[in-house]
N, C-alpha and C positions, 0 to 999 in steps of 0.2 A: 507405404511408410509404416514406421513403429509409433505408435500413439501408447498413453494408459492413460484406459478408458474406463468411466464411471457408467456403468447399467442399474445400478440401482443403490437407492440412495442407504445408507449406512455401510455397506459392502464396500472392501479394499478395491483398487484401482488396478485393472487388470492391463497386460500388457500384452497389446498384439499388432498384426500388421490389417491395415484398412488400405483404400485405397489412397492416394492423395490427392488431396481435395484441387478443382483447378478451382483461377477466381473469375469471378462471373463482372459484369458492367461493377467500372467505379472500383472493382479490387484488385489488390497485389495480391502475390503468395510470397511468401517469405521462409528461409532456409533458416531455421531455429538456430541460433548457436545458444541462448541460452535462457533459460526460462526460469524466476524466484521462484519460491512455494511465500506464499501469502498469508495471514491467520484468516481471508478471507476463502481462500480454498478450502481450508477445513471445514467452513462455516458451511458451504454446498455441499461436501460430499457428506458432513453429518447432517444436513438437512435444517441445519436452523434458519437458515435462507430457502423459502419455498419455490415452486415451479421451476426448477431448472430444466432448461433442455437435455432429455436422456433419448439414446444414450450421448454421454460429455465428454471430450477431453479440458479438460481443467486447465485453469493456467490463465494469466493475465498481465506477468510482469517479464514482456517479450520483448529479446535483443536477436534480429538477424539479420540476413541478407537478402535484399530481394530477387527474386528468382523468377517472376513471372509477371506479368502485368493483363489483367483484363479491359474488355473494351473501354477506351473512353476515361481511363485511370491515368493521373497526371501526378506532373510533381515527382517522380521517380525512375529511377532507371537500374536496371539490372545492375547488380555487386555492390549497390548502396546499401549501408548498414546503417539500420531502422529500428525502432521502438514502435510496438504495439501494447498501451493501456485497456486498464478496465474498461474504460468507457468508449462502446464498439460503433457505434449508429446513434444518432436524437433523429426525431421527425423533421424538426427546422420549420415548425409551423404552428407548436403550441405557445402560448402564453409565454412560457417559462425561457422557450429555447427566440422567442421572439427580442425577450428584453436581457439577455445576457446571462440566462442560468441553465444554459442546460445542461445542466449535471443534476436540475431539475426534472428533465423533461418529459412529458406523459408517457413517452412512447419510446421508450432507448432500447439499444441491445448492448449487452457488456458480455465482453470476452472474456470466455472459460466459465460462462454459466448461461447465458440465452443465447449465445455462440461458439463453437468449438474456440479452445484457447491452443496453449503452447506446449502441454504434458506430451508433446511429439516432436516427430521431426523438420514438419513442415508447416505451417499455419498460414490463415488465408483473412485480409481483412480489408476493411473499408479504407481506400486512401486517404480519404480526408480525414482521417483519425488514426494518421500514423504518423511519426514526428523520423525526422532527417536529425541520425546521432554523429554530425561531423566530430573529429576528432576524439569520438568514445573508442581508445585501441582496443579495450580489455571488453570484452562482451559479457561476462559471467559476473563483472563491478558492474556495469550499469542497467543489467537485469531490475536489481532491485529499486531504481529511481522510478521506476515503469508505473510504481505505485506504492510500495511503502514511501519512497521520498516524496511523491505527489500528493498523499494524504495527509504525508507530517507538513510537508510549504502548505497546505490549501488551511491545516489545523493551525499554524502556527498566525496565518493572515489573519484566522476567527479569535486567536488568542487578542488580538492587539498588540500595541508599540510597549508594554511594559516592557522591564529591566529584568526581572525574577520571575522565571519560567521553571514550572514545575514538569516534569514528564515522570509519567506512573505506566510502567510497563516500558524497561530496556531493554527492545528486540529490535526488528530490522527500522521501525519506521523512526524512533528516537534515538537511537543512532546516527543518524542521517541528520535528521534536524537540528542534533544538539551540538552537531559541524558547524549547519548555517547558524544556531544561535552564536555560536564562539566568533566568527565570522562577524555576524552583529554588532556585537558588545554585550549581548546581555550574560545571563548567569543562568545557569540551567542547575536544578536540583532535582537529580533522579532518586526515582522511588522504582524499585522492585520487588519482587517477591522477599518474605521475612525471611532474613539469614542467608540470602543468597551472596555470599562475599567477592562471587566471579563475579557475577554481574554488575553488584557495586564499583569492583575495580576496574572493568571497561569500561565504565560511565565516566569514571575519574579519567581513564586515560584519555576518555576524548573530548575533555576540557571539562567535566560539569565541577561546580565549586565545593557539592557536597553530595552524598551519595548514603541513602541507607531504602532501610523495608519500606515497605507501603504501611506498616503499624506506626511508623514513627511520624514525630513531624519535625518538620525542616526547620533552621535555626534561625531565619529572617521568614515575615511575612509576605505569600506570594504575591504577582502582579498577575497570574495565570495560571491555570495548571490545566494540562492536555491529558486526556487518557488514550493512552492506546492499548492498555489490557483490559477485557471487556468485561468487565467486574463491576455489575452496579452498583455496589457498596460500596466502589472508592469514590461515586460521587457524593453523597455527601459528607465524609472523609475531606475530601480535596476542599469543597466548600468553605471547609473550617478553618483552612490553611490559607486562604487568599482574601488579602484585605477587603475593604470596604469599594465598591467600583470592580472588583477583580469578576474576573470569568472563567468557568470551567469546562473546556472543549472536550465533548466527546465524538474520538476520532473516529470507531469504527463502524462498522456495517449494523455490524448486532453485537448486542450488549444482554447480559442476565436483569434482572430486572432491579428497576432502584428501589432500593429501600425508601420508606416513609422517615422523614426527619423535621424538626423543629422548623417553623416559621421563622426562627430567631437569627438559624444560617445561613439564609439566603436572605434575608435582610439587609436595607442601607446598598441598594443597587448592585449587590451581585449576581450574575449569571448565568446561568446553564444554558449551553448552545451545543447543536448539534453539527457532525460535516456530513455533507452525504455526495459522494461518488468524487469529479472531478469536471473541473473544463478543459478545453483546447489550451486556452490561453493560461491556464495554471500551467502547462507542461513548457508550454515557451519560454513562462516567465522564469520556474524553476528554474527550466536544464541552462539559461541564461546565466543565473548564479552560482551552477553547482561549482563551474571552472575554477569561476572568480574566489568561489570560498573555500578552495579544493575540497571536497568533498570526497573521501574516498570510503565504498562501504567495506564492510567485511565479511565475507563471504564463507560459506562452507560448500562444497563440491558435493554433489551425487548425479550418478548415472540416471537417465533417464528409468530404467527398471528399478531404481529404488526410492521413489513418488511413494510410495505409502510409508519406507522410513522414515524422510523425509520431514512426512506433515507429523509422523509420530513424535519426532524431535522436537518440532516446533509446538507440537500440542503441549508439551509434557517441561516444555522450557530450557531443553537440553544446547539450544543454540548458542553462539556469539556472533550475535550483528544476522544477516540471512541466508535459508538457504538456497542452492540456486540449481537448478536439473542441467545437463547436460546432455544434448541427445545422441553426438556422437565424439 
């Protein structure tokens, strides 16, 4: 099969043919129809996320077809079309995975960095961590719920019930949730890069109330504000925007480092909380509402061979909404 594969870490994603992988006890293989690019892929191939399995094929926001089943692998049947997320294997024995967190857990493997992902054609994974996408017709839309949507539902849970949700950083994962917030009721206020005027008017378009840079600040006082651009300076930025009781989620894997800021801002019970990976039961719960709240993401198309334009787009902000590989 055609893979692009990572042999060493900072180096473009090469594209060749490997064998295809069969699956072993407890796994499916799956016929890729289509696979997002993540800001978390970047994060592995430039190395800011350490020990990855090398050599990788990358990839973790997978829509396909199942194609093969290994011993003792349930729950599927061949030409069902499936989702495979980040989060690849937990132990199902520590602490963490004992009392309902494991997206905690000592011992995980996550696809497309301690396990081959989807930068190919065929990928191979753990059944019990693949979810049944009945009624997903469009494969290359629901690519992107596989984990930008799972990270913004699991971010917007840590947000709380507030009314006035701020999102900093409008790419694939605020996008997505600033759907389920209009779905809600509440009021989303996007924050993107200074002067970026497309990205403000996507955010308008898909319902936020008010839309400018991340140097500004918003014109009512947050009840939240999520980050999904990994910019430690917008945390205490954000800080200063969200009332008294407010909280500020940061959503992704890895982040630049926070700045130092006054005791005075996080003062009178406000928040800094972290998310970190996903559960099973996030993905049930979401893909349960995406229907109801129609969700639809926005996508941009590339061939499997072009995985390092790709992540170059998305590094550089060149996107609307995410982008999504195609292998054939």
């Amino acid at each position: 099969m055609k893979a692009m594969m990572l042999r060493r870490i900072g180096e473009p994603l090469r594209l060749e043919e490997v064998p295809t992988p069969e699956p072993g006890a407890g796994e499916i293989r799956v016929r890729v129809e289509a696979c997002a690019v993540c800001r978390t892929d970047l994060h592995v191939v430039e190395g800011d996320l350490k020990h990855p399995k090398l050599p990788l094929i990358p990839g973790h926001e997978i829509v396909g077809v199942v194609d093969a089943l290994g011993a003792g692998a349930e729950g599927f049947a061949p030409g069902e079309r499936v989702g495979i997320p980040w989060l690849g294997h937990t132990c199902g024995q520590c602490a963490y995975c004992a009392s309902g967190h494991e997206n905690l857990c000592d011992d995980p493997l996550f696809t497309g960095y301690t396990r081959d992902g989807g930068f190919a054609e065929f990928a191979v994974a753990d059944a019990a961590y693949v979810f049944e996408l009945i009624g997903y017709d469009d494969p290359v839309a629901a690519a992107p719920l596989m984990c930008a949507g799972l990270i913004g539902w699991r971010s917007l849970a840590a947000a709380g019930d507030g009314r006035a949700v701020g999102l900093y950083g409008f790419g694939a994962a605020a996008h997505i949730v600033a759907q389920v917030c209009r779905w809600q009721g509440r009021e989303v206020y996007a924050f993107t890069r200074p002067g970026d005027r497309e990205a403000q008017a996507f955010a308008s378009k898909l319902g936020a109330v008010w839309a400018g840079g991340s140097d500004e600040g918003p014109p009512v006082p947050l009840d939240a504000a999520i980050l999904f651009a990994p910019v430690g300076a917008l945390v205490p930025i954000a800080l200063r925007h969200v009332h008294k009781g407010g909280r500020v989620v940061c959503g992704g894997i890895h982040m630049s480092d926070i700045p130092s800021f006054p005791y005075r801002d996080l003062w009178e019970e406000r928040q800094i909380v972290s998310v970190a990976n996903l559960t099973r039961q996030d993905a049930i719960d979401f893909l349960a509402v995406t229907a109801k709240a129609g969700v639809t993401a926005t996508t941009v198309r590339y061939p499997l061979a072009a995985a390092n334009e790709a992540l170059a787009d998305l590094r550089e902000g060149r996107l609307e909404g995410a982008a999504v590989l195609v292998p054939r």
